[in-house]
C-alpha positions in Angstrom: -2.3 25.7 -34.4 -3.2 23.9 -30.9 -3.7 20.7 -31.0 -6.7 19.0 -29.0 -6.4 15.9 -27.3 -9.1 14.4 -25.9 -7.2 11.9 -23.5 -9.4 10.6 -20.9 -12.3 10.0 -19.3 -13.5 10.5 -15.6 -16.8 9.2 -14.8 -19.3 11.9 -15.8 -17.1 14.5 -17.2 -15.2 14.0 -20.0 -11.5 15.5 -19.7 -9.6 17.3 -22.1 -6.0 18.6 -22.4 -3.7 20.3 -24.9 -1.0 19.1 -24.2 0.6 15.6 -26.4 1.1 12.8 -23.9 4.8 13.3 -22.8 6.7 9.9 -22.7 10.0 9.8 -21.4 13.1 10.0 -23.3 12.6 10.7 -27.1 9.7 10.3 -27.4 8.2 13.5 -27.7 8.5 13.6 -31.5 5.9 10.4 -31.8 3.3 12.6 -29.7 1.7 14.5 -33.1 -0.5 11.1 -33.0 -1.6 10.0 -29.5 -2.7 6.5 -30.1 0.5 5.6 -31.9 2.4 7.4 -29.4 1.2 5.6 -26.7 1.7 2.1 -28.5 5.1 2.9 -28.8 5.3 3.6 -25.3 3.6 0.9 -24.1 5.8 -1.7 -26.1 8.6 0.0 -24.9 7.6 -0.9 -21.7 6.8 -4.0 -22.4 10.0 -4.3 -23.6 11.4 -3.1 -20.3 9.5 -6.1 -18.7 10.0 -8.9 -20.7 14.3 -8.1 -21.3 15.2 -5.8 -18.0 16.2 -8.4 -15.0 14.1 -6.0 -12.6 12.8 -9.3 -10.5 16.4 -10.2 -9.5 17.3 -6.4 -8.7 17.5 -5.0 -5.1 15.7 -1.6 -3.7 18.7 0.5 -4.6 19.6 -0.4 -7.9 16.1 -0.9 -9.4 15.6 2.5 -8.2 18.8 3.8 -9.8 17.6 1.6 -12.8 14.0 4.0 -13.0 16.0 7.0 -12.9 18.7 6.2 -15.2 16.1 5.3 -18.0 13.0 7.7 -17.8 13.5 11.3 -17.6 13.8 12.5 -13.7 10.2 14.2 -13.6 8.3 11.5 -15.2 9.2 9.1 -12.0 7.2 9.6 -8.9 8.0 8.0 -5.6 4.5 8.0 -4.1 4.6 7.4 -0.2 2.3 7.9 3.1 5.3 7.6 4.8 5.7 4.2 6.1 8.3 2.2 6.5 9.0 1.2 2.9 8.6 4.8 1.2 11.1 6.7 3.6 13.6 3.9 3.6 13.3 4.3 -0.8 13.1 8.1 0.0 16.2 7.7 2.1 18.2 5.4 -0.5 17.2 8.0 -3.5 18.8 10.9 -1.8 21.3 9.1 0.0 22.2 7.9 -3.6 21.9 11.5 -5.4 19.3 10.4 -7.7 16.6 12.6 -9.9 13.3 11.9 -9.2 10.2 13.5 -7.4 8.6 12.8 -4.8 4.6 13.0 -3.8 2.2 11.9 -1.0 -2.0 11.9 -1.4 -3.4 14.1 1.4 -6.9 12.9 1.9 -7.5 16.0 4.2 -8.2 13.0 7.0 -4.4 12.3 8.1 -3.1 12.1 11.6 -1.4 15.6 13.1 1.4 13.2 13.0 1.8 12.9 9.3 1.7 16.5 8.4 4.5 16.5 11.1 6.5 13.5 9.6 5.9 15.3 6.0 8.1 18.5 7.2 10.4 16.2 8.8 11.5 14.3 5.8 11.7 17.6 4.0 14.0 19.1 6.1 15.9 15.8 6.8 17.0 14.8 3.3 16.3 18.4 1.8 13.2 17.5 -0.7 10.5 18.7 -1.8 7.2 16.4 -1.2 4.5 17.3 -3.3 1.1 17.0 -1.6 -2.3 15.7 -4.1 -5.0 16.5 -2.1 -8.7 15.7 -3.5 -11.3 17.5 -5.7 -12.7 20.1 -3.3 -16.1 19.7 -4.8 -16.4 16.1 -5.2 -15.5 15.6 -1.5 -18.3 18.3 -0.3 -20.9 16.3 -3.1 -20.0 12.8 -1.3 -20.3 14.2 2.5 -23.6 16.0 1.2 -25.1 12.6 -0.4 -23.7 10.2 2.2 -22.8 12.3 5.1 -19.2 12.7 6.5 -18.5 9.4 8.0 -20.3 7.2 5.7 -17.3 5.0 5.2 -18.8 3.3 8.6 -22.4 2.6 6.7 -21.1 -0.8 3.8 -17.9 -1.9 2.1 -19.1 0.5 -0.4 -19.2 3.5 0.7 -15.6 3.1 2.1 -14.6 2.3 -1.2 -16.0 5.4 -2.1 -14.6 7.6 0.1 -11.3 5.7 -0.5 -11.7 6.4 -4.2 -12.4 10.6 -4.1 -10.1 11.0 -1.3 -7.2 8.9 -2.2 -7.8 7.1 -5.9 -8.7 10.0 -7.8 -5.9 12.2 -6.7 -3.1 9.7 -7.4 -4.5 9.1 -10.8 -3.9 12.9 -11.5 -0.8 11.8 -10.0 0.0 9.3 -12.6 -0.9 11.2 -15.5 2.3 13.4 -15.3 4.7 10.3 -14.8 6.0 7.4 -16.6 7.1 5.5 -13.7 5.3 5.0 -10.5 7.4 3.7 -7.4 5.2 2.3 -4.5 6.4 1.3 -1.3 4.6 -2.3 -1.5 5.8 -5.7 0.3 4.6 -9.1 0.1 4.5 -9.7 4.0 1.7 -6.8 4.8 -0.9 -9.1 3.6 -2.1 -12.5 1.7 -3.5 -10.1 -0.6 -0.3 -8.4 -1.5 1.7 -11.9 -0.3 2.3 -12.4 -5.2 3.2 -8.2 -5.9 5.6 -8.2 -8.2 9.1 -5.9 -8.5 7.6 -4.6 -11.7 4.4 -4.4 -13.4 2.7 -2.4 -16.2 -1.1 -0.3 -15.0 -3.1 1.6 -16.8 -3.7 5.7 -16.9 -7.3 5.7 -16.3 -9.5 6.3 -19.1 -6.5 5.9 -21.4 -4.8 3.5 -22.9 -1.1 4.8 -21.9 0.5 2.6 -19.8 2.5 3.2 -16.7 5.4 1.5 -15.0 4.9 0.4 -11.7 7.7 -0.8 -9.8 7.6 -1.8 -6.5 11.3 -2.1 -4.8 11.3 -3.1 -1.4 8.0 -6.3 -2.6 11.0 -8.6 -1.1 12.2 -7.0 2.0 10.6 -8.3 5.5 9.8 -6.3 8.5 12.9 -7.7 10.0 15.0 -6.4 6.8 13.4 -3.2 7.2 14.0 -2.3 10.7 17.6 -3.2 10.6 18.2 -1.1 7.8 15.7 1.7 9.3 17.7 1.1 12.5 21.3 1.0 11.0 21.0 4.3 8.7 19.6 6.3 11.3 16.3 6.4 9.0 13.5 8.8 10.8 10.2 6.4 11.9 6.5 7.9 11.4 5.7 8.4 15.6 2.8 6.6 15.1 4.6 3.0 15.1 5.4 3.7 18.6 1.9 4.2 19.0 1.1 0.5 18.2 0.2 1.4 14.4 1.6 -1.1 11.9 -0.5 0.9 8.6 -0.7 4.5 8.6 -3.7 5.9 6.7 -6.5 8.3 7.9 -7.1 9.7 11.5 -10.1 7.2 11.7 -9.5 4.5 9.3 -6.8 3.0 10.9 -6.0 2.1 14.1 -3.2 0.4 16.4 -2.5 -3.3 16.1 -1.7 -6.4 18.2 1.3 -7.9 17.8 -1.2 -11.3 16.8 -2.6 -8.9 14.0 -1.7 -8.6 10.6 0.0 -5.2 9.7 -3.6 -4.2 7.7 -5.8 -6.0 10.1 -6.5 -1.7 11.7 -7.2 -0.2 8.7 -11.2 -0.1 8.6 -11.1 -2.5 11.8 -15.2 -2.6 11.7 -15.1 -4.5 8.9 -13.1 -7.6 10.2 -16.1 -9.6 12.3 -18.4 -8.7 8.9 -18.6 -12.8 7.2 -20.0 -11.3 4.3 -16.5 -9.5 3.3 -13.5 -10.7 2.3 -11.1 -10.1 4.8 -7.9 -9.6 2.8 -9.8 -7.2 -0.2 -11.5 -5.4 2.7 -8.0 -4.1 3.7 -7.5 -2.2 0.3 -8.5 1.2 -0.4 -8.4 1.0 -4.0 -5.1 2.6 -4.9 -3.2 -0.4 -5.8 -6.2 -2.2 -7.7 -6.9 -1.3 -11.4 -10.2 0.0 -11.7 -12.4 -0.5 -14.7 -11.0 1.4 -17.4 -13.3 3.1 -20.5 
């Protein structure tokens, strides 16, 4: 008989799958009971937290750690190609290790990072896979709001931020165990306490998901040596003055007086009424509210 799970929900539509919530190593046996499948897996994590030195580990062996102890397509590697994620991307296949790789395609990215995408494909011989957004939900926004409405509050950009980018990557997250980010503590005060490793939630579930975040240590001036050294191929758009690469429109060159976020939704940094760090996050790295 199939079994029915009813495993999450997504604002107005409540989501349904039939498949048991697949957790790693040996763990598929628990998944007859969902609930007290994922309480196991949660405390295993947990576990993994409180007893694994992850904090004291470097990009390369935390990254062999992930692979080593979750099953090779239940860890992701999410990147928009910046810096961090093709230096991790370089390091995983450099190193020979199992894992997969995806990017979120808004269907707003720069020529240049459809380019870069190919690049890095061909390069290290991967395969990148590409979440792009509901196709429906983006024509109901642009048809509400209009197609650059991300200009209009704080909001709205948020908004945008959240059908484009959010809800894809937590589609994303609901096939993995492990989620690798490319995250570092120097791109912003707001990111300045990012852990190595952290738990997040599946959205409208109570599974939890590993996040680790490898390179949350490394400076630019780390970076670009090792970029520089291993030969490592740069998005074209740093030479272009970029220091975050997002959408076509929402980001923008920098200064070298500017923080690395400070072009990403630029119209927003003379508004007093917005915080200038949270105004530099799209969403993706924030937990949402969770029913």
């Amino acid at each position: 008989m199939t079994r029915l799970y009813i495993i999450r929900f997504c604002d107005d539509e409540l989501m349904t799958s039939t498949r048991p919530p697949s957790l790693g190593d040996a763990e598929g046996d628990a998944a007859v009971d969902p609930v007290h499948a994922w309480d196991a897996h949660n405390t295993r994590l947990a576990g993994h937290l409180q007893h694994a030195s992850l904090e004291s580990m470097d990009a390369l062996p935390l990254l062999r750690w992930a692979t080593d102890t979750f099953n090779a397509g239940r860890v992701v590697l999410n990147t928009s190609f910046q810096y961090s994620g093709v230096a991790m991307i370089h390091m995983a296949a450099e190193a020979g290790l199992q894992l997969r790789y995806a990017t979120i395609d808004t269907l707003r990215l720069h020529p240049e990072t459809y380019a870069f995408l190919r690049q890095l494909e061909d390069r290290y011989n991967i395969d990148i896979e590409v979440q792009r957004p509901d196709a429906e939900q983006v024509q109901g926004m642009v048809r509400r709001f209009g197609e650059y409405l991300f200009f209009d509050s704080k909001t709205l950009q948020e908004y945008c931020c959240q059908i484009r980018k959010v809800k894809p990557n937590e589609r994303l997250l609901t096939t993995v165990d492990c989620w690798i980010s490319g995250m570092r503590r120097d791109q912003s005060d707001h990111r300045r306490q990012t852990p190595k490793a952290m738990t997040v939630s599946e959205y409208g579930s109570r599974r939890q998901i590993l996040k680790l975040n490898p390179m949350a240590d490394w400076g630019e001036d780390r970076m670009l040596d090792f970029i520089r050294d291993n030969d490592i191929p740069r998005h074209p758009l740093y030479d272009q003055g970029y220091k975050s690469i997002g959408c076509f429109i929402c980001s923008t060159p920098v200064s070298d007086a500017e923080d690395q976020r400070a072009g990403r939704w630029r119209w927003f940094n003379s508004d007093d009424r917005i915080d200038p760090q949270e105004a530099k996050e799209c969403g993706l790295h924030i937990p949402r509210y969770n029913i």
